[in-house]
Residue frames as qw, qx, qy, qz and C-alpha x, y, z in Angstrom:
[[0.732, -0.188, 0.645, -0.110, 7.62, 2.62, 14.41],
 [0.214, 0.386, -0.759, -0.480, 9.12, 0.62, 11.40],
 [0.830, 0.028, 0.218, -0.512, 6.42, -1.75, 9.93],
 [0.522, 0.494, -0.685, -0.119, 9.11, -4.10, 9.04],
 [0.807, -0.526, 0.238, -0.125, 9.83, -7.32, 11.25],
 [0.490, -0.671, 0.556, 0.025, 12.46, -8.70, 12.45],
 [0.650, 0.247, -0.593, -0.406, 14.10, -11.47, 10.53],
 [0.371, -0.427, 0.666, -0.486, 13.55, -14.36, 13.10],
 [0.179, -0.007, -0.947, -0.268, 12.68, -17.77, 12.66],
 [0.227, -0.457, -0.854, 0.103, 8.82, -18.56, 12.61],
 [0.284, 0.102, -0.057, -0.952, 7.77, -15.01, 11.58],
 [0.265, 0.507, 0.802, -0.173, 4.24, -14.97, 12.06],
 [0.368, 0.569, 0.535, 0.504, 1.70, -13.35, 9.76],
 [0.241, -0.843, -0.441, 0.192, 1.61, -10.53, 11.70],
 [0.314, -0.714, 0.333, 0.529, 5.12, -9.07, 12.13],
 [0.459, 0.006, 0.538, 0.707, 5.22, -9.96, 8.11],
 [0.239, 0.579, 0.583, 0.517, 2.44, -8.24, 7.13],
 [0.092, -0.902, -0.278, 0.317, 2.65, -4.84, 9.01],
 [0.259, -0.359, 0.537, 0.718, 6.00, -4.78, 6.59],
 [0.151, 0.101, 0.751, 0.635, 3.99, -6.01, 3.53],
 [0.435, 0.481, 0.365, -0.668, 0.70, -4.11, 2.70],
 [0.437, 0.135, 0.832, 0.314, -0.17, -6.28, -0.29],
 [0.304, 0.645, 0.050, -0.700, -1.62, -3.49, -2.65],
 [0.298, 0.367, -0.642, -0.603, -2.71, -3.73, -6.67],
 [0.718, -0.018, -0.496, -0.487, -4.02, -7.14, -7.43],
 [0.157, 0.184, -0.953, 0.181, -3.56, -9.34, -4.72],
 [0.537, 0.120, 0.630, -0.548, -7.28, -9.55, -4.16],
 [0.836, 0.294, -0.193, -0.422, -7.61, -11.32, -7.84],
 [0.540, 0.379, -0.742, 0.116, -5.43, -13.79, -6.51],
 [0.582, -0.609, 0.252, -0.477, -6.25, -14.88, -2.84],
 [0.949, -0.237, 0.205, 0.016, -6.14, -18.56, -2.36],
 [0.710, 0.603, -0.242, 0.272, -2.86, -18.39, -4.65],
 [0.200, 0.701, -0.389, 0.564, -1.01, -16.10, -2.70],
 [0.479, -0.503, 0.620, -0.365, -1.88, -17.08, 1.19],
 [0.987, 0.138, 0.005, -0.087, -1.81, -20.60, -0.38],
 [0.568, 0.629, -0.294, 0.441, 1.73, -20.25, -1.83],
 [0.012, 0.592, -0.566, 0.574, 3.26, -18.68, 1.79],
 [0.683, -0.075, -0.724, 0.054, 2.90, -21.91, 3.62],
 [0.454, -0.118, -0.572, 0.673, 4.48, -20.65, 7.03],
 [0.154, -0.242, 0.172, -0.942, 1.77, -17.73, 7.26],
 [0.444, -0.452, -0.665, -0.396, -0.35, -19.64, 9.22],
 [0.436, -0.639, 0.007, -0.633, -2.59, -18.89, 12.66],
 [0.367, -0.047, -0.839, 0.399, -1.58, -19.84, 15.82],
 [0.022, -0.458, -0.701, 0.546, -4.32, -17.78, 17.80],
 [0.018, 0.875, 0.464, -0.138, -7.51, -15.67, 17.54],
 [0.204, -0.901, 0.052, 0.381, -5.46, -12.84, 18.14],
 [0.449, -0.448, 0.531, 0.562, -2.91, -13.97, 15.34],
 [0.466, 0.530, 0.704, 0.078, -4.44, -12.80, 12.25],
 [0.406, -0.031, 0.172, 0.897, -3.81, -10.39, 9.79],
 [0.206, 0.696, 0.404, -0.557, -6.06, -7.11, 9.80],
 [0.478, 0.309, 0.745, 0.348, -7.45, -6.93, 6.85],
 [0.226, 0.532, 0.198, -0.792, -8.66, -3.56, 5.19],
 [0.474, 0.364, 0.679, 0.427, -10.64, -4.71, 1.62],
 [0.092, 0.506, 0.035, -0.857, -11.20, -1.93, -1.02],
 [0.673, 0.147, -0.373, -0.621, -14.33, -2.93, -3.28],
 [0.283, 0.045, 0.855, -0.432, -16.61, -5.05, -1.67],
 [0.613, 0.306, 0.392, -0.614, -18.69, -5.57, -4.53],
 [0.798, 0.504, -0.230, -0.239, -19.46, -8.04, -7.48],
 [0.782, 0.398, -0.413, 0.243, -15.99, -9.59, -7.68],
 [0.046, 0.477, -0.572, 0.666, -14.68, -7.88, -4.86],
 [0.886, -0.277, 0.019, -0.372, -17.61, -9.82, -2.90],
 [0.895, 0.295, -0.310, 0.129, -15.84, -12.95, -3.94],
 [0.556, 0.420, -0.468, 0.544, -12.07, -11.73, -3.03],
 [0.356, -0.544, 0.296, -0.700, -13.76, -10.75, 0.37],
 [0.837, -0.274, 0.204, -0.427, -15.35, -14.01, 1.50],
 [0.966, 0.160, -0.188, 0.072, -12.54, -15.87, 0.06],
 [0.057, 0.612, -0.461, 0.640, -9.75, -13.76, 2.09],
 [0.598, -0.333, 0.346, -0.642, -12.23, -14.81, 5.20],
 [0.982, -0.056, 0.059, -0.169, -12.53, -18.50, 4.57],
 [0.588, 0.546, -0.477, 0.358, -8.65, -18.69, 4.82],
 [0.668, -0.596, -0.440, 0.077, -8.94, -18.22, 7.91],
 [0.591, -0.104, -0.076, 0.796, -5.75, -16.15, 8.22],
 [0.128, 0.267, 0.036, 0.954, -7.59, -12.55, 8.27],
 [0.041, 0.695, 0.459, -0.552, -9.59, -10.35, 10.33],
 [0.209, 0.535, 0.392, 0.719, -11.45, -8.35, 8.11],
 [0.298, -0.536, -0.380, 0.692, -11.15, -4.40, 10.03],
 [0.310, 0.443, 0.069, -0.838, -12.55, -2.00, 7.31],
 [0.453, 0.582, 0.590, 0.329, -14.79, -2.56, 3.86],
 [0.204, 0.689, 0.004, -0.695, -14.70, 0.46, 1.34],
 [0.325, 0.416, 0.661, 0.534, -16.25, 0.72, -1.65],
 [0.010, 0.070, -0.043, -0.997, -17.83, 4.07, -3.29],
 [0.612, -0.274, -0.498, -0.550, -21.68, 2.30, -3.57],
 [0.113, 0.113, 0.757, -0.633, -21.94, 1.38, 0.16],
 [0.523, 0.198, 0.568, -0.604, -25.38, 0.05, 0.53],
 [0.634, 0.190, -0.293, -0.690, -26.14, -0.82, -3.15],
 [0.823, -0.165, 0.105, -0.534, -27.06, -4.26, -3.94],
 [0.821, 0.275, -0.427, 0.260, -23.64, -5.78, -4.96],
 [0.280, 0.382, -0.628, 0.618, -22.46, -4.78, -1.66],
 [0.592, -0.497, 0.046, -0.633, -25.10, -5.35, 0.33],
 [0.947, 0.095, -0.307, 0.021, -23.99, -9.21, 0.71],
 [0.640, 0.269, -0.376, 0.614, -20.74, -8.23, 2.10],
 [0.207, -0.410, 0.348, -0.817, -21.85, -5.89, 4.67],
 [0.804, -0.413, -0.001, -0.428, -24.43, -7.82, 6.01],
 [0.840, 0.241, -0.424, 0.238, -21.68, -10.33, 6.24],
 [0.580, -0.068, -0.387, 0.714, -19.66, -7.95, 8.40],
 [0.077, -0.768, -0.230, -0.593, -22.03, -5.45, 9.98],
 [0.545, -0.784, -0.222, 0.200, -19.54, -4.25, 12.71],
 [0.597, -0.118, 0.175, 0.774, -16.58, -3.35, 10.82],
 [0.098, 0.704, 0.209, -0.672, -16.24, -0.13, 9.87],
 [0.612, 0.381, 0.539, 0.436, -16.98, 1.20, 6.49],
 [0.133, -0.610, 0.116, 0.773, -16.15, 4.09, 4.10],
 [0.634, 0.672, 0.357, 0.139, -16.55, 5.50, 0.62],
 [0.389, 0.811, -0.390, 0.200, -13.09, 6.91, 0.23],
 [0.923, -0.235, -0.239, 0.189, -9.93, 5.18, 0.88],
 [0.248, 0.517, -0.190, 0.797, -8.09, 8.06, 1.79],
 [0.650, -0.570, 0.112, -0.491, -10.74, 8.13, 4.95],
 [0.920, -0.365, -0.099, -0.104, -9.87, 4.87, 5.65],
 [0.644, 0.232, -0.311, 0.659, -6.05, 5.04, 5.71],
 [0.182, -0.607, 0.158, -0.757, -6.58, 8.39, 7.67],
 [0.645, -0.518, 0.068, -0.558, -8.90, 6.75, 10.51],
 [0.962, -0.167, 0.132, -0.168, -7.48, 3.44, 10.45],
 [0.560, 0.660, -0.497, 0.069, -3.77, 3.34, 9.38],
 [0.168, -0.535, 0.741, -0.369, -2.15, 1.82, 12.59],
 [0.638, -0.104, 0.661, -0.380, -4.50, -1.02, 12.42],
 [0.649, 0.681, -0.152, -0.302, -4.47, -1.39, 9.06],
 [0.459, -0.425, 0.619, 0.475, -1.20, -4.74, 8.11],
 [0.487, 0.074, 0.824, 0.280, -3.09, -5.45, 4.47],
 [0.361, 0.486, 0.253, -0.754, -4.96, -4.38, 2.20],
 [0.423, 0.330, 0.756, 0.376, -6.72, -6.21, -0.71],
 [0.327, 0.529, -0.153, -0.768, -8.27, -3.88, -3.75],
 [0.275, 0.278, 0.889, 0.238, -10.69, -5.40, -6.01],
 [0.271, 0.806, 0.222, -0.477, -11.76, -1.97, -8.25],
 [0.644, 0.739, 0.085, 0.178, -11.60, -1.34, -11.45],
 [0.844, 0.121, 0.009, 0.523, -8.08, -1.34, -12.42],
 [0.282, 0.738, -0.028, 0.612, -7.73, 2.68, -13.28],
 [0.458, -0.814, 0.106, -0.340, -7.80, 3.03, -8.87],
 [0.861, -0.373, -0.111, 0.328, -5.26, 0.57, -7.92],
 [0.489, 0.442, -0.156, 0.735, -2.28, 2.95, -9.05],
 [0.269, -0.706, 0.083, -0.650, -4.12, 5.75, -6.26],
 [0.875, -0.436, -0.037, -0.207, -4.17, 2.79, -3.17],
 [0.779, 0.151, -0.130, 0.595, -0.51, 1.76, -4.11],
 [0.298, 0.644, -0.146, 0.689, 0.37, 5.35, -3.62],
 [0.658, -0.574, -0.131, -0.468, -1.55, 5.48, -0.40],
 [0.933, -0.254, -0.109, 0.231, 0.00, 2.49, 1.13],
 [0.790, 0.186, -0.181, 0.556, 3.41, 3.51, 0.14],
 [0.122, -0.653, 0.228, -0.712, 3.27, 7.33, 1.73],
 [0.868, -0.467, -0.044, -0.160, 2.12, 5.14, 4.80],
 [0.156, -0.544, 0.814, -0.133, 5.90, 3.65, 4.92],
 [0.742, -0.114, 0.584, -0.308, 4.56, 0.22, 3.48],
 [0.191, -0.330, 0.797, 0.468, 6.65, -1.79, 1.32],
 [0.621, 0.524, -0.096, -0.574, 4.29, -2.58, -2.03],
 [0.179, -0.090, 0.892, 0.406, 3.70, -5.99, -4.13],
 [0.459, 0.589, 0.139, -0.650, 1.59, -5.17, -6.64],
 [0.635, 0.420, 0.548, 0.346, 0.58, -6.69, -10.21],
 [0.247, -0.143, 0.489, 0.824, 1.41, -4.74, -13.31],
 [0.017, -0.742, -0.659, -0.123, -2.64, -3.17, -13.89],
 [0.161, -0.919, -0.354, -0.065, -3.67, 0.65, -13.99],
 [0.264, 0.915, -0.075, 0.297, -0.65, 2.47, -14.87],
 [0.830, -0.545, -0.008, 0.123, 1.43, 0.80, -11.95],
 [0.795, -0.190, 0.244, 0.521, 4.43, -0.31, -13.56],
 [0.405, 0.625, -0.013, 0.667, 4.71, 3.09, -15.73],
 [0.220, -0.851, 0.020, -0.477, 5.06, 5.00, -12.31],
 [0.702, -0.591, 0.364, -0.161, 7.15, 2.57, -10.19],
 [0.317, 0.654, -0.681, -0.089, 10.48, 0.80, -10.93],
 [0.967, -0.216, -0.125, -0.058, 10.27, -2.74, -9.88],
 [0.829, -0.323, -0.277, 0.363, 12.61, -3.64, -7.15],
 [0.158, 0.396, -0.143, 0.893, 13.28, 0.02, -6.62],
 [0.511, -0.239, 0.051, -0.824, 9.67, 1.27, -5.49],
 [0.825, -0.043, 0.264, -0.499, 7.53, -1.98, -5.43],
 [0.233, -0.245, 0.887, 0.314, 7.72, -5.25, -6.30],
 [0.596, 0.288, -0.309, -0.682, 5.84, -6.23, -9.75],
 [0.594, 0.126, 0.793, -0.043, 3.94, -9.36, -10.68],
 [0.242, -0.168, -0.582, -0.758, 2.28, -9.93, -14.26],
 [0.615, 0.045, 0.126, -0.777, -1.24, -9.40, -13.89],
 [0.850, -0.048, 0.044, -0.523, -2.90, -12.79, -12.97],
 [0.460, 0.663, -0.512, 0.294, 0.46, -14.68, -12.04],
 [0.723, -0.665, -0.085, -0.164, -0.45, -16.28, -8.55],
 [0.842, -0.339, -0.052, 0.415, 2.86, -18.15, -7.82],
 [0.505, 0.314, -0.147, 0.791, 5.01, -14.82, -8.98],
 [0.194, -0.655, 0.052, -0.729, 3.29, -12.90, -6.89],
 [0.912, -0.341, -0.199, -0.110, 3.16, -15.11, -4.18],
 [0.733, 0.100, 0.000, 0.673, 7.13, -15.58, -4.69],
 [0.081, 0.485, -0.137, 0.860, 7.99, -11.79, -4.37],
 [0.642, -0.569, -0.128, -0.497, 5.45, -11.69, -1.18],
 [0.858, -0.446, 0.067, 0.246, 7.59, -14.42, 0.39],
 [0.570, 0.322, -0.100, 0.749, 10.74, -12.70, -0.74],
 [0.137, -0.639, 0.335, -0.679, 10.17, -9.48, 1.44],
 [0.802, -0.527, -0.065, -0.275, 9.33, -12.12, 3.97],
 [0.904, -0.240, -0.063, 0.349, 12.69, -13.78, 3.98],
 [0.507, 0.283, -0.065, 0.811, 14.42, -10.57, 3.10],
 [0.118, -0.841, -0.519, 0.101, 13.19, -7.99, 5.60],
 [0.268, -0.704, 0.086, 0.652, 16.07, -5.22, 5.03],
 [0.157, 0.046, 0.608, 0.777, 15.07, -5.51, 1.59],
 [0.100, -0.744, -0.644, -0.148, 11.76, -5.00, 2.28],
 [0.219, -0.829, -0.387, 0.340, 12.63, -1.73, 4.39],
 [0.296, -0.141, 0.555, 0.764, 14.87, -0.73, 1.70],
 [0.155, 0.450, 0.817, 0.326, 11.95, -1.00, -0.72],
 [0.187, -0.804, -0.536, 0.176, 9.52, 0.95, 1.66],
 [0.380, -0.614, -0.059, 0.689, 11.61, 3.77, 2.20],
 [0.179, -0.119, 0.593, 0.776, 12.16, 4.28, -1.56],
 [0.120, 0.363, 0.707, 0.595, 8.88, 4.16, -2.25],
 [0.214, -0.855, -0.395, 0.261, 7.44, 6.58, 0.59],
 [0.232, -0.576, 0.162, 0.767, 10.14, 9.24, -0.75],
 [0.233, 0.253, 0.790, 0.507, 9.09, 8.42, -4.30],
 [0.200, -0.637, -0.721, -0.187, 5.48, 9.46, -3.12],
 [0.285, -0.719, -0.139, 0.618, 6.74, 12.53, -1.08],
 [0.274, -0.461, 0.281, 0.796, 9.06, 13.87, -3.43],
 [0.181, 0.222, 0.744, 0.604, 6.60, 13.10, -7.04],
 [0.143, -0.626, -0.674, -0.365, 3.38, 13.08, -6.11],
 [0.116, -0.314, -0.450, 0.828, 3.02, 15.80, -2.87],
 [0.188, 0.833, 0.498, -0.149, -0.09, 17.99, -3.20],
 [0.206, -0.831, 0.137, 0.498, 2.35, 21.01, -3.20],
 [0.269, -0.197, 0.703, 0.628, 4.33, 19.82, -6.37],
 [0.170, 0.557, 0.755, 0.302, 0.94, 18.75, -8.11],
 [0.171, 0.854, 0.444, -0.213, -0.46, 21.97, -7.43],
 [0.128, -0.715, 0.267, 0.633, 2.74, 23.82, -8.51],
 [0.405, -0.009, 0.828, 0.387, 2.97, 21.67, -11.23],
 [0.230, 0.531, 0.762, 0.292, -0.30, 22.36, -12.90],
 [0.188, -0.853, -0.070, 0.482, 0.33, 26.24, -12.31],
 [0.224, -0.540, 0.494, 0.644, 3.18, 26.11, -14.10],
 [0.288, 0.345, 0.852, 0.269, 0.74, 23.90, -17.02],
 [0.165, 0.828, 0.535, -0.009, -1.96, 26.48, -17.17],
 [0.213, -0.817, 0.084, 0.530, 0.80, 29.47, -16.96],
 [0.372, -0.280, 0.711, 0.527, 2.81, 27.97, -19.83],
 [0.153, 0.500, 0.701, 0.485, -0.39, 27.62, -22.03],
 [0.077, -0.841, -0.513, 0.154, -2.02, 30.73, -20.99],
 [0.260, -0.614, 0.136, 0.733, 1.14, 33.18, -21.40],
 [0.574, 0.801, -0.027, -0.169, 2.00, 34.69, -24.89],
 [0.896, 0.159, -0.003, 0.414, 4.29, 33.02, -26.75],
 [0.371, -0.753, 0.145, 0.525, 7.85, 35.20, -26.65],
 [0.528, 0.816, -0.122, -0.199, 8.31, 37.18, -30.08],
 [0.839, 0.286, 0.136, 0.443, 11.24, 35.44, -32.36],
 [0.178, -0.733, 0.283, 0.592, 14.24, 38.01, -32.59],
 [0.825, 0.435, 0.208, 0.296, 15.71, 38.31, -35.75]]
């Protein structure tokens, strides 16, 4: 099933965001960004975007309860790698039916079909792993310029880039795959082959074979 929609007048947030899995920084931006897309708003209960937050603590608290008081998300997983301490404790009790995890690699795994968003609010050095995630999914990527992003993805090739902490450009590229959806599945595609063809376990493992072979062999004597 293509998670793109249609291009139709009075796209709702739904059929845009199973195209746009909002990866990298858009949880240090919230009110900006669903502020900024005007037309993404609820019309029912049922019309709400499913929300999957990664870090749910300290700051990520914050980008969690302020996602939720928009009114425009169902929040449908929480992962963080400290489940239960005390900066997350606040946020779970908050939501103590959704499910939760301590690897987002589980949660994409258990929960990908239900899954149109995802906000990430961890230390910068993981968004580059969640971007990668998303995009092997077949979800089209708008992502700030944080944690090695923008040295591993071509803007408007792979993903679309923001500067880091930039609400209304990131916002603006967000409502660009909205009004352009065959640029948006354009986008995706490139960046789910990107993520096939770079990053595959199989390459990485051949890869770092050929790393440990190359420094482990003897060198080949000089002729003369």
């Amino acid at each position: 099933r293509s998670p793109i929609a249609s291009n139709t007048p009075g796209l709702d947030r739904r059929e845009f965001l199973k195209g746009v899995a909002a990866a990298g920084s858009l949880a240090l931006l919230p009110t900006g960004v669903f502020g900024a897309v005007e037309r993404l708003r609820p019309t029912s209960a049922n019309d709400k975007v499913r929300l999957a937050c990664v870090g749910i603590g300290n700051r990520g608290a914050d980008v969690v309860k302020a996602l939720h008081a928009t009114g425009l998300v169902e929040i449908v997983a929480l992962c963080d790698t400290e489940m239960g301490a005390p900066h997350t404790a606040g946020t779970l009790q908050a939501f103590p039916d959704v499910p939760q995890f301590r690897d987002f690699r589980k949660m994409f795994d258990a929960l990908a079909d239900r899954i149109d968003a995802v906000s990430v609010a961890t230390p910068v050095h993981s968004h580059l792993a969640v971007c990668m995630q998303a995009m092997a999914l077949g979800k089209p990527v708008v992502a700030t310029r944080v944690g090695g992003i923008a040295d591993f993805f071509v803007d408007g090739e792979h993903a679309l880039l923001a500067p880091r902490a930039n609400h209304k450009i990131l916002a603006d590229k967000i409502k660009y795959l909205l009004d352009n959806p065959s640029k948006a599945r354009k986008l995706a595609t490139r960046g789910q082959q990107l993520v096939r063809e770079r990053f595959s376990a199989d390459r990485m493992a051949r890869q770092t074979a050929e790393l440990y072979r190359s420094v482990l062999e003897p060198a080949t004597p000089a002729t003369t």
